[in-house]
C-alpha positions in Angstrom: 101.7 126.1 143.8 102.1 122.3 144.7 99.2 121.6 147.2 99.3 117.5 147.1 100.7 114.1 145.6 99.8 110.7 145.3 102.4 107.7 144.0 102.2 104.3 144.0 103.3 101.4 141.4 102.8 101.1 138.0 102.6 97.3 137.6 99.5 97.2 140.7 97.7 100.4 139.5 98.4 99.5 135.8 98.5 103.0 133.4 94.6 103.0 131.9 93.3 102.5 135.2 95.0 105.3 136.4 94.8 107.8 133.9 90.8 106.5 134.1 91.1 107.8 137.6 92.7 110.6 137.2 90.2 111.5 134.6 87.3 110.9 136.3 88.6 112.7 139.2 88.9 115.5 136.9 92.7 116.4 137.9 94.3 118.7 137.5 98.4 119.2 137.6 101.6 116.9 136.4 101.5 113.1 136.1 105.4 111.6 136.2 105.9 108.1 135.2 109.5 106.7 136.6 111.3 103.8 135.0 112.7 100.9 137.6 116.4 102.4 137.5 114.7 105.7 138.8 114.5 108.0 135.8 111.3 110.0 134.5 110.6 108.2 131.7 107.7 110.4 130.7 105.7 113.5 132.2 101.5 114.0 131.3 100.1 117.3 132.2 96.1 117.2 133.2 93.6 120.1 132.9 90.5 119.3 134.5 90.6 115.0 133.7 92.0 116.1 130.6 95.7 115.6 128.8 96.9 119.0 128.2 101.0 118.2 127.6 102.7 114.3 127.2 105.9 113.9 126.7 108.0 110.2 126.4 111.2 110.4 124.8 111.3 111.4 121.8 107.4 111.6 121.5 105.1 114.1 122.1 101.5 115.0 122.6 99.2 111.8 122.0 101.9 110.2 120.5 103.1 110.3 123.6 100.7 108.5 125.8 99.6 106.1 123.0 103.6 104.9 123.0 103.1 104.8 126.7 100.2 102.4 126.4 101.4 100.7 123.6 104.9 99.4 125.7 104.3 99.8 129.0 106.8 99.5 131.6 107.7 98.4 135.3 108.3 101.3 137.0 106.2 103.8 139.4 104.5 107.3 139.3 103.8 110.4 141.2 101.1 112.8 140.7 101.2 116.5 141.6 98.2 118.7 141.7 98.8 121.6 140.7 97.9 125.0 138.9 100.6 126.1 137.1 99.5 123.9 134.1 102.4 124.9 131.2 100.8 127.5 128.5 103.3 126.4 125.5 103.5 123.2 123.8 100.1 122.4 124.7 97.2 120.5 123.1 94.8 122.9 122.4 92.1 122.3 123.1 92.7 119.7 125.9 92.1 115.8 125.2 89.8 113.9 126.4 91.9 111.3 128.7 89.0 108.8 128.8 88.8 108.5 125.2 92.7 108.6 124.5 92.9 106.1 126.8 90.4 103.2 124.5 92.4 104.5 121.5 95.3 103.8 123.5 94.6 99.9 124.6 92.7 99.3 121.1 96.3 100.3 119.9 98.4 98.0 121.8 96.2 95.7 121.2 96.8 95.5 117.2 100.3 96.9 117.9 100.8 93.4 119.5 99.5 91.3 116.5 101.7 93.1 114.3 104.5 92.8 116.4 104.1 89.0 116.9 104.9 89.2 112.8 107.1 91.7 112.7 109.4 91.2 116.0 111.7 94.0 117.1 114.6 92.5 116.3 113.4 91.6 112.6 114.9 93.1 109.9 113.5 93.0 106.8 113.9 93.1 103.1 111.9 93.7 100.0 111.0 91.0 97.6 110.4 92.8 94.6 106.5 92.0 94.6 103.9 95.0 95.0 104.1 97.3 98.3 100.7 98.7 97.7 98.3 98.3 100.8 95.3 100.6 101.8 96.4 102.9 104.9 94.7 106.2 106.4 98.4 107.3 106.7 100.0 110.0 105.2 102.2 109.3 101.4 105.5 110.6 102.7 105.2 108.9 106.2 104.7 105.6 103.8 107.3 106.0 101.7 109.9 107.2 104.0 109.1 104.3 106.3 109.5 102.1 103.3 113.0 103.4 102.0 114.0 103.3 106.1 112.4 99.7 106.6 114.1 98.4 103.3 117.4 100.0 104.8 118.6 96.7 106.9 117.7 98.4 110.3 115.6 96.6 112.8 111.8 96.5 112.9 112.6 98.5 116.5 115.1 100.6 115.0 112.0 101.7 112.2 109.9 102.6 115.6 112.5 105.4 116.5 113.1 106.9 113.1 109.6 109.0 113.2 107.8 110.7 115.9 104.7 108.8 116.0 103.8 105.7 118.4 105.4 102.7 117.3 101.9 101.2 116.3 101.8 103.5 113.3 105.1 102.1 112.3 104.3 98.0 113.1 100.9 98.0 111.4 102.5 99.1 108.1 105.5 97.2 107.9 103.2 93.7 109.2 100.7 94.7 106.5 104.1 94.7 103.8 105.0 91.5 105.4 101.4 89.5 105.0 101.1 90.9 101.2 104.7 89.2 100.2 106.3 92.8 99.9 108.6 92.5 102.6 110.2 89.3 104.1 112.2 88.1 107.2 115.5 89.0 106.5 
């Protein structure tokens, strides 16, 4: 049952602030961001202030939203209140928005340093020296990110290959780039 909506532009309201409203607000029902050509570029469901579904792309859950923060975009929204919250492909339990949301700057934030090394249209190439670094990431994400980074591809073509935000991806390959592991290609 649709009961309400609000809209309004991304670049005045700016994403944190509202998904901090919308939080606080304790909302509940479908949050649609829309890219300038018109397009939904990425749909958050809310159950009581909380994120309960994000999808953007080819990202999903907090993934998701982090990407969303991470690169945002000119474009506009609309919310929906509404009930009919979906029941599958869910976070369970609910996030808390307020707190995805700080993850979700303090990630853009580094996402930016790494990316003013590591460019999106860099592509890189090992150097033969040692690729060890200390990382909270999984081995296999590492390695696989390694082989793919090492491929030619660029440093924005890495961000696609896995479904995590593209801070995950530009921390490691910056951190292989400031120990001498991987270079400018």
């Amino acid at each position: 049952v649709i009961s309400s909506t609000f809209s309004g532009d991304l670049g005045f309201f700016g994403l944190p602030m509202l998904l901090q409203t919308l939080a606080q607000g304790n909302m509940t029902g479908l949050l649609t961001l829309i890219d300038n050509a018109g397009a939904p570029a990425a749909k958050l469901w809310l159950l009581e202030g909380r994120l309960r579904q994000a999808s953007a792309g080819r990202l999903a859950g907090e993934d998701a939203l982090y990407e969303l923060l991470i690169r945002p975009f000119p474009g506009t929204f609309a919310f929906v209140h509404r009930k009919d919250v979906p029941r599958t492909g869910v976070l369970e339990p609910s996030r808390d928005l307020t707190g995805l949301v700080f993850e979700g700057v303090r990630r853009h934030d580094e996402w930016k340093r790494s990316a003013a090394l590591v460019g999106d249209d860099v592509r890189l190439a090992a150097t033969g020296s040692a690729r060890d670094i200390t990382t909270d990431e999984p081995q296999d994400f590492v390695e696989t990110l390694w082989a793919v980074a090492c491929s030619g591809i660029t440093a924005r073509e890495c961000d696609t290959k896995f479904p995590v935000d593209s801070h995950r991806v530009r921390k490691l390959l910056a951190s292989w780039v400031e120990i001498d592991a991987l270079k400018l290609a």
